[in-house]
C-alpha distance (Angstrom), angle and dihedral (degrees) to the residues before:
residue distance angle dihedral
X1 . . .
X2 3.93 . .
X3 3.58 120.8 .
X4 3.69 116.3 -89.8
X5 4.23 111.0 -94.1
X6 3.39 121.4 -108.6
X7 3.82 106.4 -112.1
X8 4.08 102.1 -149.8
X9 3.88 107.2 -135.5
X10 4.06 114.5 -111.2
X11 3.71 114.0 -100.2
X12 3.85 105.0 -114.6
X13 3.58 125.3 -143.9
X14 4.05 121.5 -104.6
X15 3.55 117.4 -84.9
X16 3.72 113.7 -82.5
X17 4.03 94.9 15.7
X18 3.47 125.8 99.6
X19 4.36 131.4 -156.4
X20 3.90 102.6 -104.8
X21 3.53 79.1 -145.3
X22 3.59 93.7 67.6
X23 3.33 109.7 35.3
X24 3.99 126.7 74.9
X25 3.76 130.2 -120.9
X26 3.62 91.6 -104.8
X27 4.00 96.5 50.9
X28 3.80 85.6 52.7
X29 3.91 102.5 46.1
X30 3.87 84.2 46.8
X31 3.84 90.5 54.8
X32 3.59 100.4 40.7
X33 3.94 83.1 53.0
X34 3.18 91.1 55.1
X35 4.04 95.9 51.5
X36 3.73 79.4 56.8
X37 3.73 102.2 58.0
X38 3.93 87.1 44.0
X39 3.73 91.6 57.0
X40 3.69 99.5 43.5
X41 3.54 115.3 69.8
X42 3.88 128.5 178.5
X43 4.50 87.0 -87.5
X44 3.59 90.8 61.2
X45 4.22 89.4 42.7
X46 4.30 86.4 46.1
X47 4.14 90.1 44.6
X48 3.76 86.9 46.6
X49 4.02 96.4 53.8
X50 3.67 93.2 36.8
X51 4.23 90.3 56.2
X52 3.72 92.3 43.4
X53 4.27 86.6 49.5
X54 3.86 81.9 51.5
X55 3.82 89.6 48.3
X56 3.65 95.7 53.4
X57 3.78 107.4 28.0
X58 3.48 94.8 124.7
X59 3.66 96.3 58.5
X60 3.52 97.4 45.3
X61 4.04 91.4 43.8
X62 3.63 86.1 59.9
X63 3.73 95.2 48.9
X64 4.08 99.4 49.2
X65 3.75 85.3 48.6
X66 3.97 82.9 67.7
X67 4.45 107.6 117.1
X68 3.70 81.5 -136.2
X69 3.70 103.7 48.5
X70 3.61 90.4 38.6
X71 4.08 92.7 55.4
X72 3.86 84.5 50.0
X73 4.01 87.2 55.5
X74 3.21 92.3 45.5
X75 4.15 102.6 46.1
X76 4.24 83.9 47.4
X77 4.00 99.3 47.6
X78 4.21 86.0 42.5
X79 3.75 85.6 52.4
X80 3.75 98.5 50.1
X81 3.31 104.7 41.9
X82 4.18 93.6 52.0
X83 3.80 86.5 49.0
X84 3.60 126.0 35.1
X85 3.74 89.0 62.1
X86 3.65 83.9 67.0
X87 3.48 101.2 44.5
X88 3.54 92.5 47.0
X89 3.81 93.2 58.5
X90 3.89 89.1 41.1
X91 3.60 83.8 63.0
X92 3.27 101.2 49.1
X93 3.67 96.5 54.5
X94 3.75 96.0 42.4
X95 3.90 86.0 58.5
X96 3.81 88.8 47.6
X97 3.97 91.1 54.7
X98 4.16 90.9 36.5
X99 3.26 88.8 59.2
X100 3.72 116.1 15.0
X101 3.39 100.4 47.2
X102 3.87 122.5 85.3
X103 3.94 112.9 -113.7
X104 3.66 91.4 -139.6
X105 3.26 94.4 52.4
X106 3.64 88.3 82.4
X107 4.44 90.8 51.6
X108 4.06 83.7 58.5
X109 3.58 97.6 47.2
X110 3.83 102.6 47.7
X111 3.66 118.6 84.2
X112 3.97 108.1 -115.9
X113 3.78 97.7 -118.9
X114 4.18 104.8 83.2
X115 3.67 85.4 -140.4
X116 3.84 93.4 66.5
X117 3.27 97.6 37.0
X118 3.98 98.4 61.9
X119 4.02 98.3 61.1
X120 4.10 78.3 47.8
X121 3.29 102.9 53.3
X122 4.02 84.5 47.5
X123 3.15 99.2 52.6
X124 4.20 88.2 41.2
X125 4.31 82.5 75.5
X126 4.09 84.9 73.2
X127 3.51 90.0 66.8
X128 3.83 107.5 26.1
X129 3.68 106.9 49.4
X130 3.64 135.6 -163.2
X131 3.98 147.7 124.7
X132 3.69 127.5 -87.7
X133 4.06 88.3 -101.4
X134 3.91 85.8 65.3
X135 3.39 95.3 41.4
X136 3.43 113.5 61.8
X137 4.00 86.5 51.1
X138 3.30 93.6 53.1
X139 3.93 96.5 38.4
X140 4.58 80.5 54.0
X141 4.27 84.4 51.6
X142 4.54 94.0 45.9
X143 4.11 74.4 53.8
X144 3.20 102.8 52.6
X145 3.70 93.1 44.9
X146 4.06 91.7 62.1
X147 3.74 95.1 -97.7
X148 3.88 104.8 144.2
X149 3.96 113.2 -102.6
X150 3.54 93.7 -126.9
X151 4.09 90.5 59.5
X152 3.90 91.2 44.1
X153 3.86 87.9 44.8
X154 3.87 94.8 63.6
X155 3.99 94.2 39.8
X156 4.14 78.2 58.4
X157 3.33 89.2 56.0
X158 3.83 103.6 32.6
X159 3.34 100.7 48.1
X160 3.43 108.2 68.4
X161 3.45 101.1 37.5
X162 3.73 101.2 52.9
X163 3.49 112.0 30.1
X164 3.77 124.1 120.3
X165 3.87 102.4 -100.1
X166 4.32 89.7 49.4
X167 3.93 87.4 43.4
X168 4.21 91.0 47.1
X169 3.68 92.8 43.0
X170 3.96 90.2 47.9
X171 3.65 85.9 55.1
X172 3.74 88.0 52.0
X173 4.02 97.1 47.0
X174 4.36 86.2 47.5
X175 3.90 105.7 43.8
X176 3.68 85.2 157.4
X177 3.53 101.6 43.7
X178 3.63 109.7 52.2
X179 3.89 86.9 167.7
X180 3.63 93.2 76.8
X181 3.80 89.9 75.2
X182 3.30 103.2 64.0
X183 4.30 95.2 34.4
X184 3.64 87.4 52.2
X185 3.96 89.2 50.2
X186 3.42 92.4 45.2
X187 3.60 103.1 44.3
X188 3.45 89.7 41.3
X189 4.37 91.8 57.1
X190 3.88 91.6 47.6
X191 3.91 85.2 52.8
X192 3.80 88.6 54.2
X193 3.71 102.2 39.4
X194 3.55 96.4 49.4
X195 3.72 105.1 45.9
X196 3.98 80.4 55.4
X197 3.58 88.2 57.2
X198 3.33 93.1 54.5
X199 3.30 99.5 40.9
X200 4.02 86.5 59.6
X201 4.07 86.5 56.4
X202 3.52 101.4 34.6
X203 3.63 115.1 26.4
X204 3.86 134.6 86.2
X205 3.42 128.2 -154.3
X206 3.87 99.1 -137.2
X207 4.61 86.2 70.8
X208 3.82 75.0 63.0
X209 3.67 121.7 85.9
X210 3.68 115.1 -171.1
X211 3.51 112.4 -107.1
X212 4.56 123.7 -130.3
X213 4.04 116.3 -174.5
X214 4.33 92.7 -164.7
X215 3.76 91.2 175.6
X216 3.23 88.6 81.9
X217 3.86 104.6 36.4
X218 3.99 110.7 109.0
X219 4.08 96.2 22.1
X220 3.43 125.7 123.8
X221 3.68 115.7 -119.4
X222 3.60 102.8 -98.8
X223 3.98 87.8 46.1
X224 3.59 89.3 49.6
X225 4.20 89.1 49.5
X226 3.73 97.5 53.1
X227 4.00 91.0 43.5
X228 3.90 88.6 58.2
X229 3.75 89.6 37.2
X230 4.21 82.3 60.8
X231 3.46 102.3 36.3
X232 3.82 92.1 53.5
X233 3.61 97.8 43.7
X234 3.95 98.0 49.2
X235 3.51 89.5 46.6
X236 3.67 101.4 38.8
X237 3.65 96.2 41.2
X238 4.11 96.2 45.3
X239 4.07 79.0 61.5
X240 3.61 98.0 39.3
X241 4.13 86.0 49.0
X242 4.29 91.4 47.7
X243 4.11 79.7 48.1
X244 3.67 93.1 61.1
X245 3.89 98.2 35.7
X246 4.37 81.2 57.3
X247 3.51 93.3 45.4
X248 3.58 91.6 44.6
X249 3.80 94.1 48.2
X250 3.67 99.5 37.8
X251 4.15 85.8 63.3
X252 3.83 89.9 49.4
X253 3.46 107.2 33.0
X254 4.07 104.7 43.4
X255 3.48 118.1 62.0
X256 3.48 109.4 -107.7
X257 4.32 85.0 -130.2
X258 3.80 82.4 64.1
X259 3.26 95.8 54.2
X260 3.49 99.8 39.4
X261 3.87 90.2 58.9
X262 3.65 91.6 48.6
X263 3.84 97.4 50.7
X264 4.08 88.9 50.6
X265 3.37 92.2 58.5
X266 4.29 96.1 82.0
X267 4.03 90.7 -152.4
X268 3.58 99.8 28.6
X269 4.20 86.6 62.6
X270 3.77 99.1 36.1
X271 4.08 88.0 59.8
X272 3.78 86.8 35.3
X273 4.08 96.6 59.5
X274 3.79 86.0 36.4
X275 3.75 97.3 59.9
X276 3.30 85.2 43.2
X277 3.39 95.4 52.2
X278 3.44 88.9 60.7
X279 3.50 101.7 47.1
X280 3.92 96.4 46.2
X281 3.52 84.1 66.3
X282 4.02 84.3 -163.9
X283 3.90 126.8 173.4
X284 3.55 105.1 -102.6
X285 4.07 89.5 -132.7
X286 3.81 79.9 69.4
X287 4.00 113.3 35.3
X288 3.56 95.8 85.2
X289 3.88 99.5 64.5
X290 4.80 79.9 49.7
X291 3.64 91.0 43.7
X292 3.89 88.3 53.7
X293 3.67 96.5 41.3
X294 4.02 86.3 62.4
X295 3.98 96.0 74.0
X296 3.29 102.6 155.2
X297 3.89 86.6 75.6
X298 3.77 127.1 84.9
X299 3.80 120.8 -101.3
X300 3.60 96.1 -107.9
X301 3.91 94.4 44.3
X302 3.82 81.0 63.7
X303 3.73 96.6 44.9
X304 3.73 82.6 57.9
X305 3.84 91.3 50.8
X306 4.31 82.2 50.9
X307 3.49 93.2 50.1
X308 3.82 111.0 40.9
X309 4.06 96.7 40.7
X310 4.09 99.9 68.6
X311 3.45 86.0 46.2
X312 3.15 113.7 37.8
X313 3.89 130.8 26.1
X314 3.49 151.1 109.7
X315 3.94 96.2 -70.3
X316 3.36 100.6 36.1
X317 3.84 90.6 52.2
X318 3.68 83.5 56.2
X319 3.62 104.8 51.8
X320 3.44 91.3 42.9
X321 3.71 90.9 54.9
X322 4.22 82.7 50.7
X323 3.45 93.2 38.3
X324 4.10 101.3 41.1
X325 3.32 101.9 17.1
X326 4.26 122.6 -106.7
X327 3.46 96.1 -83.7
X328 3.61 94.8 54.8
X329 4.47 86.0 41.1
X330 4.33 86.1 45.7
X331 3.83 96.0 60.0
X332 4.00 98.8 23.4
X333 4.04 95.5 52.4
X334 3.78 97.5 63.1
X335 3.35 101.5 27.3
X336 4.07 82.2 64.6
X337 3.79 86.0 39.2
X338 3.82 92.5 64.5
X339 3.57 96.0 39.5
X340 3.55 103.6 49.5
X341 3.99 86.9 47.3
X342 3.68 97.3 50.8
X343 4.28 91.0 38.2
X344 3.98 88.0 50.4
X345 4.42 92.7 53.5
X346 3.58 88.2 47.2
X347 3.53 105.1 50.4
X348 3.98 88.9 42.6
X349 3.49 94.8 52.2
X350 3.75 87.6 48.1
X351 4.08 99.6 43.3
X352 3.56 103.7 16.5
């Protein structure tokens, strides 16, 4: 029997390069693709913009000298700069108390009875501020930490629609109308206090589903500060940036004869800023300076637009449906809705 023949081993390709032979069309485009994405980094993306700005300057000089484009600039840059100092500060001390503060703090300072402890925990958003992205996490954490829902529930509500920074920068959106500080205050507290109260005598706490923030288990505190820090401002300034692009377009693009008709009908605008409330989905560290920008509407259509939006809107729907659970988010959502509206009417017909 002959001795076995050496079988030579098959020469292999170089790292990283394949046989064109053996590899498809598809595997090839895909790789080349990839070479691309390697090689062109966000410089070569900035160089490219700025060169094809160079390219067509004249163009676009002649568009932004448009009257209508350059109202729409000028309604979005007024909007920004009043409000993203305040929802940058809002932030920053909604972190402090996410984090900061001790969760059973909030189980010692609550009176026992749930019925006391709802105007409390109300009036507790004076003096522990934050927006409605902060809130519903740490309204999920006063849960979890045996505080009754119905007390937790009105600091969700409270909070970020009457503590100092909104209040201050309500002030600053109505120089002329200093009344709309304490009607939106007021309003706002009624809103709060009430849905607790119901809560107590109609809710059940099986449409709740216990709320768990893990992106913040296992960090330090600082870590955990500067993760709520960028969570809240991505999220609350995406919303407060839509905000201004609506303002800004609603001034430009309707016809002011439009709105003018709309905003003398009295129901017609209070369901009008309400839905848009809602849809806005705005910050409320930043809904004043919108809400003032819409002039053509009555002072309590606005009020309405104050009250409803940091309690009720698109995103806070949402994470309370995360957060909750969508049962909870299905009955809580326009339960609020109704309050908030009818609260609002009241207290402007009364103050304003």
């Amino acid at each position: 029997m002959s001795a076995p023949e050496r079988i030579a081993p098959a020469q292999e390709d170089p790292p990283g390069e394949a046989s064109a032979s053996s590899s498809p069309p598809q595997v090839r485009g895909a790789a080349v693709r990839a070479l691309i994405a390697e090689r062109v980094s966000s410089v070569e993306v900035l160089a490219a913009l700025l060169i094809l700005l160079i390219i067509l300057r004249d163009p676009l000089a002649g568009l932004l000298s448009a009257p209508s484009l350059a109202t729409w600039t000028t309604v979005f840059v007024s909007v920004m700069v009043q409000a993203v100092p305040f929802l940058v500060f809002g932030v920053l001390l909604s972190a402090v108390i996410a984090v900061f503060v001790p969760r059973s703090f909030w189980a010692r300072a609550l009176p026992k009875h749930p019925a006391l402890a709802v105007p409390v925990a109300s009036a507790a958003g004076v003096v522990l501020p934050g927006c409605e992205c902060g809130a519903v996490p740490i309204a999920g954490s006063l849960i979890r930490r045996d505080v009754t829902p119905a007390a937790a529930l009105a600091f969700l509500l409270a909070a970020p629609a009457i503590n100092p920074i909104v209040l201050v920068a309500t002030a600053v959106a109505f120089p002329n109308n200093p009344e709309m500080v304490p009607a939106r205050a007021l309003a706002s507290l009624v809103v709060a206090m009430v849905m607790g109260w119901l809560w107590l005598r109609l809710g059940r706490t099986e449409w709740i589903r216990l709320p768990h923030r893990p992106e913040l288990d296992g960090l330090r505190r600082g870590e955990a500060f500067w993760a709520a820090v960028r969570h809240d401002v991505v999220h609350a300034g995406g919303f407060l940036v839509i905000g201004a692009i609506a303002a800004a377009s609603i001034n430009v693009l309707v016809p002011e004869r439009w709105l003018q008709t709309l905003a003398d009908q009295p129901v017609l605008s209070v369901l009008a800023l309400a839905a848009l409330a809602v849809l806005l989905s705005i910050c409320s560290e930043a809904d004043a300076f919108v809400a003032a920008s819409l002039s053509q509407f009555s002072l309590t259509s606005r009020l309405v637009f104050l009250v409803v939006g940091p309690m009720v809107d698109l995103k806070l729907i949402s994470m309370q449906a995360g957060v909750f659970g969508r049962r909870f988010a299905a009955r809580f959502a326009p339960a609020t809705f109704a309050v908030a509206v009818a609260a609002a009417v009241v207290t402007g017909a009364v103050l304003l």
